[in-house]
N, C-alpha and C positions, 0 to 999 in steps of 0.2 A: 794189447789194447789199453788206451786212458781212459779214465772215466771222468768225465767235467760234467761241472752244472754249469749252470749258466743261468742269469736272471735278468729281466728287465724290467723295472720299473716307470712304468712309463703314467701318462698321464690319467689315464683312465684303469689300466690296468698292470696288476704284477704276475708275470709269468714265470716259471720255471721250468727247465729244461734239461734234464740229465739225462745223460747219453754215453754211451763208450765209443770213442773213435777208434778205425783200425784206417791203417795204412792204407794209400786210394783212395781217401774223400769218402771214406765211408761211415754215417753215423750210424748209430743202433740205440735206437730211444730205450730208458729204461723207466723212466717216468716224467709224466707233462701233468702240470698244477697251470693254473687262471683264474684268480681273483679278482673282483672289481673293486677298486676300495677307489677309486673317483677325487687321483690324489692333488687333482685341477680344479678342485670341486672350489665355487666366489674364488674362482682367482683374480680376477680382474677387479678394481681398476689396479691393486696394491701390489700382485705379484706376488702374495706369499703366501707359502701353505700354511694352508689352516689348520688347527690344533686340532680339531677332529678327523683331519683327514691324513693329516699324522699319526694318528692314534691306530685307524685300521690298518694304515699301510704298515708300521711296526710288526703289527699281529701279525699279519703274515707271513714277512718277512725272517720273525722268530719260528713261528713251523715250518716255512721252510727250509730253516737253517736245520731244525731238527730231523726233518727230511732228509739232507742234504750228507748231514752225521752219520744216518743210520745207514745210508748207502755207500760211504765209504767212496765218495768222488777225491779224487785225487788235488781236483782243483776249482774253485770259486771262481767264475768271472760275474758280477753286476756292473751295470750301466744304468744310468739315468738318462731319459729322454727333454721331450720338449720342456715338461713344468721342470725338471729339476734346471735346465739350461736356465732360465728365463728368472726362477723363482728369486727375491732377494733375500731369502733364506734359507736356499736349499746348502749352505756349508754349518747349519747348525743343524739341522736337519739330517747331514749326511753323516755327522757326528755324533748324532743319538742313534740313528741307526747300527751303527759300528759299536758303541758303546754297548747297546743291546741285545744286540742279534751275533755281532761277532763278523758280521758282513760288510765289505768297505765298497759304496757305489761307487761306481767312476761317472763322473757325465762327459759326455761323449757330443760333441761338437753336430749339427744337423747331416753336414754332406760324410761325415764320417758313420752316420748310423744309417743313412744310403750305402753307400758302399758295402759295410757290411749285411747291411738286410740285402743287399743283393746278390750276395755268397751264397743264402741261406735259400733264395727266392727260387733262383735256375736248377739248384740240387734236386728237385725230382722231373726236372724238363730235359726233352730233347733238346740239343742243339740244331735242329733241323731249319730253324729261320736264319735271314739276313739278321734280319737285328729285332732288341727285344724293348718294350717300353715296360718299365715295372714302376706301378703305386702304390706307396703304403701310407693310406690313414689312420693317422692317427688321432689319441686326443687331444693334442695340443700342435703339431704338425702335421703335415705331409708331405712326404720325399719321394719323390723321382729319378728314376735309373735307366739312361739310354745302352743298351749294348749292340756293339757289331760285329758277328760272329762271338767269338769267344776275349771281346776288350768290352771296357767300360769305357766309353767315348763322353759323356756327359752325367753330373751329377748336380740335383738341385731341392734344395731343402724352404720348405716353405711356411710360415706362420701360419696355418691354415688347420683348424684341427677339431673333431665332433664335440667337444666336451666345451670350445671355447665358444664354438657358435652356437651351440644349443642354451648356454648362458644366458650371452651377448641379443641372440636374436629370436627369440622363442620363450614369449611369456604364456600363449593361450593352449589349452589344451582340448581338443588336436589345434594344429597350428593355423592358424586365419592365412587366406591368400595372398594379403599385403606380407605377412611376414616371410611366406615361401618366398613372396615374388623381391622381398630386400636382399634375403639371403643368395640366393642364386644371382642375382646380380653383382654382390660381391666375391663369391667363388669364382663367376664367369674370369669377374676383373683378373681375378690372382692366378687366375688358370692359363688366360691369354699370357700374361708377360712373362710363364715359365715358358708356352711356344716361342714368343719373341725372341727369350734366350737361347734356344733352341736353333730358329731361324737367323740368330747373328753368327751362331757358331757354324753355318752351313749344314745342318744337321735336320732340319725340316723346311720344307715336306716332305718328303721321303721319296725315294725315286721309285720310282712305277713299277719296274722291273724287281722290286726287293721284294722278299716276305718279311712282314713284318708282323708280330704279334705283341697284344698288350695284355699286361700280366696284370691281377692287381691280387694286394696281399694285405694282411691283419684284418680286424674285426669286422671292417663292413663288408666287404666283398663274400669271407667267410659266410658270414652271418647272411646277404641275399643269396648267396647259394645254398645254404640251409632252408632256407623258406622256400627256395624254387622246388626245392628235392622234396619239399614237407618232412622232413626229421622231426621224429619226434623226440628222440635223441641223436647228438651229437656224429657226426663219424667221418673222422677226418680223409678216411681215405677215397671215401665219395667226394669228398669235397673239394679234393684235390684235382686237379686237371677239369675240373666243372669247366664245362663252356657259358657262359650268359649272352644272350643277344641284349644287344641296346632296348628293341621293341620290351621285352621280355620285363627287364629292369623299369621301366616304367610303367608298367602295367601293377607291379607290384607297389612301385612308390604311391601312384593314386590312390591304392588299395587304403595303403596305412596310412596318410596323412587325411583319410576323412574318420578315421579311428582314434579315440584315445588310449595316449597308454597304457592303462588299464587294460583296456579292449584287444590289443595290440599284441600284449604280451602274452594270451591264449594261440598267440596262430602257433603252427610247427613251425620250430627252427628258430624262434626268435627267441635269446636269452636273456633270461632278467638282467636287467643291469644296463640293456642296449634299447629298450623298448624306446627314451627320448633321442639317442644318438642317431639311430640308424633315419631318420630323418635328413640332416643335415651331411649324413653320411653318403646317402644316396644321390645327394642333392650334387656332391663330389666328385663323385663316381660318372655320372653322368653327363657331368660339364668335360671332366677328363677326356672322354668319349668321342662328347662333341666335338670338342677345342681341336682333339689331333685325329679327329676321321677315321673312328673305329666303328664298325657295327657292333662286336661282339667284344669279348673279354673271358681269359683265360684266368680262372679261382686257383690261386696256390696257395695250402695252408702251411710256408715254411717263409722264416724268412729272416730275422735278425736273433731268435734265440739259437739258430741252426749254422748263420754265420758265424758268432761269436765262436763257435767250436770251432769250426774249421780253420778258420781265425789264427784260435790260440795253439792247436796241433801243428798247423804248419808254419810252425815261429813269424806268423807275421804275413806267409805268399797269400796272396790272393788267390783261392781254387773256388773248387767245386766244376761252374761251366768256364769260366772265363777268368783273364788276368786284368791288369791294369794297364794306362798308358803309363 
């Protein structure tokens, strides 16, 4: 067996993943860390990370490099997501980090951390559908994963992300109507022209006859199926395969946007850190729903720190459920 870590850096949060692969697509977690250090935090109008939000993100990234030591991983893979893509200083940024920690991020192109969050996504699913729709929100994007049977027929990466809209569109706490109702307006917008893209590729609407299910993966989905389950702690393996009905998911949004975050962050299930996100996050979640004619939605808690192994064990093949065109 290898033993990798794996990390992702991403806009709202840094995770880490160590695992030992054996032969067959098979991981064996031996520890999972989740930090919010919020590294999108005023990113806009300038695009660059801020000096304070460099500062936690380091932190972490130094224990878990010590982490990482003490377990004797064989191999370091990091990635950077949407804020390092975008940021006009994430190659000093990526440079302090490596000077400090010893850890060298790669950033990883949008439809290329689709693909891999989709290696990671189907690892604890049947293959029993036609084809699978998988979303992952993020904080600074959102990527989309069409597969049929066991290919990836379409990938789509999009500006769209909790930490940018909770920014951007969300001054009042809880949030006032007019601003739900801007926000959702422009999710709907960015939601439609990924079906559009969709629909030029002959790829939707989906033919009557298929099954089809939608998957959604990272913090928000996680994080409403935590609340639906009321955890009071954490537990991924409930979490996993969760079903959500669409009814369901909105019953809770109304819940918490007549709540302040404050108020918010006492329910079960909701983690600090996500108490202003998961607003905007649901907001997401449910246009997705809408746009391509899901009732329900299938919670996966696996998804780009799980592809990244599988990834780098199988020099490069695409496994887990499915290959590539």
């Amino acid at each position: 067996m290898k033993r990798i870590a794996a990390i992702d850096v991403g806009t709202n949060t840094v995770r880490l993943l160590i695992a030992d692969y054996e032969t067959g697509n098979k991981i064996f977690p031996v520890m999972r860390k989740e930090v919010i250090t919020r590294l999108g935090e005023n990113f806009f109008p300038q695009k660059i990370i801020a000096p304070a939000a460099r500062e936690r993100t380091i932190a972490v990234l130094r224990d878990y490099n010590q982490l990482i030591t003490e377990s004797k991983a064989e191999k370091v893979i990091a990635v950077g997501t949407s804020v390092i893509r975008e940021s006009t200083n994430s190659a000093s940024f990526i440079e302090e980090v490596k000077n400090q920690t010893g850890i060298e991020i790669i950033p990883i192109p949008g439809e290329t951390e689709a693909k891999i969050s989709g290696h990671g996504a189907l690892l604890p699913v049947n293959c029993y559908y036609d084809r699978a729709l998988i979303f992952d929100i993020g904080g600074g994007s959102t990527e989309f994963i069409l597969t049929q049977k066991t290919t990836i027929v379409k990938l789509e990466s999009i500006s769209l992300g909790v930490v940018y809209l909770t920014e951007k569109y969300f001054l009042y706490n809880p949030p006032t109507w007019e601003e739900l109702d801007r926000t959702e307006k422009v999710v709907k917008e960015k939601i439609l022209k990924v079906r559009e893209n969709f629909q030029s590729a002959n790829l939707y609407p989906f033919k009557s006859d298929e099954e089809v299910i939608l998957i959604g993966i990272a913090g928000t989905p996680t994080t409403i199926a935590a609340i639906d389950l009321k955890l009071t702690q954490y537990d991924r393996e409930r979490v996993t395969n969760h079903l959500l009905k669409l009814s369901r998911i909105k019953e809770i949004f109304h819940k918490l946007v007549t709540l302040k975050s404050e108020e918010r962050i006492k329910l079960p299930g909701l983690q600090k850190g996500r108490e202003d996100l998961i607003i905007p996050g649901i907001i997401i979640t449910v246009a997705v729903m809408e746009t391509f004619g899901f009732s329900q939605l299938r919670v996966i808690d696996s998804g780009l720190l799980e592809g990244l192994i599988l990834s780098y064990s199988s020099s490069g093949r695409l496994i887990s459920c499915f290959s590539s065109r």
